[in-house]
C-alpha positions in Angstrom: 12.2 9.3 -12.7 12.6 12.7 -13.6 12.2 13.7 -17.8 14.0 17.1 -16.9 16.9 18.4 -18.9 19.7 20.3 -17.5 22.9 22.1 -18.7 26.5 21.3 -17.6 26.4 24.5 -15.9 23.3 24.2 -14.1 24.1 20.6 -12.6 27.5 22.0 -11.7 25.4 25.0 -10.0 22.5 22.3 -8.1 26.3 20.7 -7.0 27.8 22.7 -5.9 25.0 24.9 -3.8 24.3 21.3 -2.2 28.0 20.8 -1.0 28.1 24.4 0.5 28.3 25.4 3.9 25.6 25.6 4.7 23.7 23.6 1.6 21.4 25.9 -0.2 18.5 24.3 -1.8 16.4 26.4 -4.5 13.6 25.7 -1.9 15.2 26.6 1.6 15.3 23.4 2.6 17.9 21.3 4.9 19.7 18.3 3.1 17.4 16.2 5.5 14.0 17.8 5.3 11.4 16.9 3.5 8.6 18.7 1.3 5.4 19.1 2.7 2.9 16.5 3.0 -0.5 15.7 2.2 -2.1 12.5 2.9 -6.0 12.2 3.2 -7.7 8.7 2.9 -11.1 7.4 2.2 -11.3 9.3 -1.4 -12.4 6.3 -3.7 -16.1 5.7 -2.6 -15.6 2.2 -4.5 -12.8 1.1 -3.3 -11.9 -0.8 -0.4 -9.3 1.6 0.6 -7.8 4.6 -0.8 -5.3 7.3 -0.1 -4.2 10.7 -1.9 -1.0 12.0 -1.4 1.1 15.3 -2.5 4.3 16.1 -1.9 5.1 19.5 -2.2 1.6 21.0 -2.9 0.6 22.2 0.7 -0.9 25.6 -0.4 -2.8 26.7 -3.7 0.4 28.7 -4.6 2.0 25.9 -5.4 2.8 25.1 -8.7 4.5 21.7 -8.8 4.6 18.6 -6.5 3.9 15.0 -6.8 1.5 13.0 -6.1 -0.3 9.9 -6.3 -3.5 8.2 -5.6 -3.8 4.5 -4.0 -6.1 2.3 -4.2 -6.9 -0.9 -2.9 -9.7 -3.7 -4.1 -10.7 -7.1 -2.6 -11.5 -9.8 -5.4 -12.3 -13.8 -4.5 -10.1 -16.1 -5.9 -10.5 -20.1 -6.6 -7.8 -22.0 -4.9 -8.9 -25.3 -5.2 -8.3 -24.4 -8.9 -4.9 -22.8 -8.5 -6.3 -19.4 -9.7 -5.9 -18.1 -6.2 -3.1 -19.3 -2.8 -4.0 -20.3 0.7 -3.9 -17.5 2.7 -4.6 -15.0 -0.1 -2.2 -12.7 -1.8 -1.9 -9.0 -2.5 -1.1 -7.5 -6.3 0.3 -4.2 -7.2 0.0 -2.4 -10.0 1.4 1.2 -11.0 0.0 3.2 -13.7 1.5 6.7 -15.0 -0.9 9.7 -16.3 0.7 11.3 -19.4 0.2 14.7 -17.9 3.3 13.2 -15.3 5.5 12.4 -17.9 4.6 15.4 -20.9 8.1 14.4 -22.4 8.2 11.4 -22.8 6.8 8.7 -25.4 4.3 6.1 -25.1 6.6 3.4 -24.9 9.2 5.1 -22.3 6.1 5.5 -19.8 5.5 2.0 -20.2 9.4 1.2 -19.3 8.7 3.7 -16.2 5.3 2.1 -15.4 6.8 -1.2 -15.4 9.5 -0.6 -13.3 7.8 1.1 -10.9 4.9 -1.7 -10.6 8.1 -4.5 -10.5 9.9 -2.6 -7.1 6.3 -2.2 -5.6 5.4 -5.9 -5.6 8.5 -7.2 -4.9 8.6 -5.3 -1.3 4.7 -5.3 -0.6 3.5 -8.8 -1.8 6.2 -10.8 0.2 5.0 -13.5 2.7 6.5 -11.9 5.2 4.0 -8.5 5.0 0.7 -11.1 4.2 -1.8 -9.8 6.4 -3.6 -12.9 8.0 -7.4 -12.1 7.2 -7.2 -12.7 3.6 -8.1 -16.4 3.5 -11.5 -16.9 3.5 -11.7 -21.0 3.2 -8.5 -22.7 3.1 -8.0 -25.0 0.0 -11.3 -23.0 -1.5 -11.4 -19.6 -1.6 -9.2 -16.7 -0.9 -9.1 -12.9 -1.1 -6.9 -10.7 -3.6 -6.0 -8.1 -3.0 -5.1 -5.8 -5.9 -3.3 -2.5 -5.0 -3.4 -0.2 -8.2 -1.7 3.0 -8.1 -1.7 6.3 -10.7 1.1 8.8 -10.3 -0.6 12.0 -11.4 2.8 14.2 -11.5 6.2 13.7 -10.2 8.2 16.3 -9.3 10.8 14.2 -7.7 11.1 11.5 -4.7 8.3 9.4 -6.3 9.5 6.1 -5.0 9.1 7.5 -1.3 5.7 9.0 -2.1 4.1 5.6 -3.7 5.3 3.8 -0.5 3.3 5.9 1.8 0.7 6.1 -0.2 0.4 2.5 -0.6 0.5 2.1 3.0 -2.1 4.4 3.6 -4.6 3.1 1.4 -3.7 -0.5 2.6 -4.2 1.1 6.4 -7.5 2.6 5.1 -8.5 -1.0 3.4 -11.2 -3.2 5.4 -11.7 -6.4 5.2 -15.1 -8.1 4.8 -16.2 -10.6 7.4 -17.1 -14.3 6.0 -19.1 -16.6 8.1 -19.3 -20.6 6.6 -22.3 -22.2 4.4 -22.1 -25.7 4.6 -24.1 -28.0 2.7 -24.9 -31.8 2.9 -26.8 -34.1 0.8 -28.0 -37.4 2.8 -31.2 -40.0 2.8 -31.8 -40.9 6.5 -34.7 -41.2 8.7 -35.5 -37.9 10.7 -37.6 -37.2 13.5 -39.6 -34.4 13.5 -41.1 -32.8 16.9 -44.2 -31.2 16.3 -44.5 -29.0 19.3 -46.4 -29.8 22.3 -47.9 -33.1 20.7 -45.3 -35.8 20.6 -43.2 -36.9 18.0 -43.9 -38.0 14.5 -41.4 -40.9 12.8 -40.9 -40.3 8.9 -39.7 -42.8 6.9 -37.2 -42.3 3.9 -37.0 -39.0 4.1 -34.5 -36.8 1.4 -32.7 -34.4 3.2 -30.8 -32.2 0.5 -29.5 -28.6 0.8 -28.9 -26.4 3.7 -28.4 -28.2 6.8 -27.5 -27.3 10.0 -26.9 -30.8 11.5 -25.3 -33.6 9.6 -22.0 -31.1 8.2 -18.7 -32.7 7.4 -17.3 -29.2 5.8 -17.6 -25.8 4.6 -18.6 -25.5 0.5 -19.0 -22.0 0.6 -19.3 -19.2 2.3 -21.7 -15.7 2.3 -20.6 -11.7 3.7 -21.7 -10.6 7.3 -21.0 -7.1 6.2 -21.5 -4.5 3.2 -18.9 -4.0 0.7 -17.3 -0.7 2.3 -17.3 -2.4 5.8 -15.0 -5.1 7.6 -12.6 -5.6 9.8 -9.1 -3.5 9.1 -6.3 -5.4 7.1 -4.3 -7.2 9.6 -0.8 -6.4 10.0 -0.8 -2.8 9.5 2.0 -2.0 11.5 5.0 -3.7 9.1 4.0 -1.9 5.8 6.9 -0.7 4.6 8.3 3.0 4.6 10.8 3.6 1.2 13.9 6.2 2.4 15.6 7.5 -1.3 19.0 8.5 -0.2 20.0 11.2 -3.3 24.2 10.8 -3.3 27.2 12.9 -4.2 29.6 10.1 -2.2 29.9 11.1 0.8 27.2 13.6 0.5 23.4 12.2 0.9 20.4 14.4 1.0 16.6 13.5 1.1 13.4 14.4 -0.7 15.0 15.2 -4.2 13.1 17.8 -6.4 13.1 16.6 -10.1 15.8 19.0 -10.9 18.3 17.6 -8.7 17.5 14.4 -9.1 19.0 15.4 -12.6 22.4 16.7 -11.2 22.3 13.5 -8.9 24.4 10.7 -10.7 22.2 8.1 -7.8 20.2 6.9 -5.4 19.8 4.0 -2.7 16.4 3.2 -2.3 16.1 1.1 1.3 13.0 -0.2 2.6 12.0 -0.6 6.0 9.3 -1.8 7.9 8.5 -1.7 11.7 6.8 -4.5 13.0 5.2 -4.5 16.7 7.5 -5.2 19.4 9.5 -6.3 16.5 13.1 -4.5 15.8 12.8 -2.9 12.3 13.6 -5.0 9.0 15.0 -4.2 6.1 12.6 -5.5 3.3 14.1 -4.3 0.2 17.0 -2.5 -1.5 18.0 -0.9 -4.6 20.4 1.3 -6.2 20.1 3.4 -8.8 22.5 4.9 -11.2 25.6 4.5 -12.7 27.6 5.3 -9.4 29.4 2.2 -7.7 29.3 1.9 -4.2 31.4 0.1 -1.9 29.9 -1.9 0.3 31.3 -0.2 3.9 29.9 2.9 2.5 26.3 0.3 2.1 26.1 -0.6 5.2 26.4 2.8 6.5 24.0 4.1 3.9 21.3 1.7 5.2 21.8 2.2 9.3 21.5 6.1 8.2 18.6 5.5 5.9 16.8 3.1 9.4 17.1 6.1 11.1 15.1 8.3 8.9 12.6 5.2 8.3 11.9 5.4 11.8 11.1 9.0 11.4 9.2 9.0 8.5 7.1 6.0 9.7 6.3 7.8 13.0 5.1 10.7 11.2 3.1 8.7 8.8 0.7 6.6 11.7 0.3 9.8 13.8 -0.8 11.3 10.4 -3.2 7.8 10.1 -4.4 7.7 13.0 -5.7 11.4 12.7 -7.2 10.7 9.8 -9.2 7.6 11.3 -10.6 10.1 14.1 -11.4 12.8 11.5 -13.4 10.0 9.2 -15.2 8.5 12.5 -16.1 12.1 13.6 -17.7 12.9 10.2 -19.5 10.0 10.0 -20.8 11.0 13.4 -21.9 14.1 12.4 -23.6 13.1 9.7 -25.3 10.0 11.6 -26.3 12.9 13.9 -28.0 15.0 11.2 -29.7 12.3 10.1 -31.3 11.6 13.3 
């Protein structure tokens, strides 16, 4: 959502150099390509998954990009009360830093906050994308899991860049392991074996507390693991990628700058995500602007914008996956020194 003001002339100019033969892009790049991308995870120590993300800030000579940091935290919730759902649940929540939005008032960066925080949910808290490990106790207790997001600057394409952010902190996020603690409270004779010499019968005796024996069903339950370990968030491969088709009907282009996305009248936001040995779904749409589209021109939009998904999504687990080995390296490194 780009606060940047622009002349007549220079939208006609960003226009017309975009419908040229070939395009010509104040940056050099293709209709199709995007900025440069940085993704590193791991960077909140008190978190149960993080992510930092620029777009467009590859070197130190650059002076603008945007980017956003992701972070995801595990809280118990009380189903039995209704506080929480069987099977957990995920929230998302999108803040703005001033510094993104120097131009605009209080009030407008709450309008912006808000809208972005409304598209996020909808797409990543759907049934459909609930990873399985977040119940803990059905009908008891359940994990949240709250995904907050800050967009330090925007300098165009945000909605693409909180989606991969939010998929890489989520990819990053483990899960505690639970184990059962169920408790009983009986009056019953018991028979205690001393060892070696026989056994002893003791009447009326109070059994209360922990115990292993006489269990009808779990009460509660206590971590096998350390807050920063677990098992990873099931279901990592459907996150969803966002693909931000700028138009100029029939003209599309990718990875808008906050200029153009001034000159750009709108955009079609599609969503995919790529389950395993799934085909690809379309979780979410949304179109921007005052443009109206018919819907032929839709359904083309959307196959085009699958194709670039695909892309996009490919890039992003290669990218994941290389961060895991750099992390587990590290971490060897340093278990090393120690030694």
């Amino acid at each position: 959502m780009a606060t940047v003001s622009l002349s007549k002339a220079e939208v006609a100019y960003i226009k017309t150099s975009l419908e040229a033969t070939p395009p010509l892009r104040s940056d050099g790049r293709g209709l199709y390509d995007y900025r440069t991308i940085a993704l590193e995870t791991g960077v909140a120590p008190l978190a149960n998954g993080s992510a930092h993300l620029k777009f467009g800030q590859a070197s130190e000579q650059a002076t603008e990009g945007t980017e956003v940091i992701a972070a995801a935290r595990l809280e118990v919730e009380d189903v039995e009360s209704g506080e929480g759902v069987n099977g957990g649940r995920i929230s998302c929540t999108v803040s703005c830093s001033p510094s993104a939005y120097p131009h605009s008032s209080a009030a407008a960066i709450e309008d912006i906050q808000h809208d972005y925080t409304a598209l996020l949910h909808e797409v990543i808290s759907h049934p459909s994308l609930r990873p399985s490990n977040l119940s803990i106790l059905r009908d008891l207790k359940s994990w949240l899991l709250n995904l907050d997001i800050l967009v330090l600057s925007d300098a165009g394409n945000i909605y693409d860049a909180l989606f991969v952010a939010a998929q890489a902190a989520l990819w990053d996020t483990k899960v505690p392991r639970t184990r059962t603690v169920e408790y009983s409270a009986a009056t019953s004779k018991a028979r205690v074996a001393l060892g070696g010499s026989g056994d002893m019968d003791v009447d009326s005796v109070e059994q209360s507390g922990f115990n292993v024996r006489d269990v009808k069903t779990a009460a509660d339950f206590e971590l096998e693991d350390y807050w920063d370990e677990g098992e990873p968030l099931r279901g990592g491969d459907a996150w969803p990628v966002c693909v931000t088709l700028n138009l100029y009907p029939p003209l599309y282009y990718l990875d808008a700058t906050s200029t153009e996305e001034v000159a750009t009248p709108s955009r079609l936001l599609v969503m995919y995500s790529f389950p395993a040995d799934q085909p690809p779904r379309l979780q979410g749409m949304r179109l921007l602007g005052p443009s109206e589209i018919g819907l032929p021109l839709i359904k083309t939009l959307t196959q085009t914008a699958q194709t670039y998904a695909t892309d996009l999504s490919c890039a992003l687990r290669a990218k994941l996956k290389d961060e895991d080995l750099r992390r587990t390296e590290k971490a060897r490194q340093r278990f090393a020194s120690v030694r």
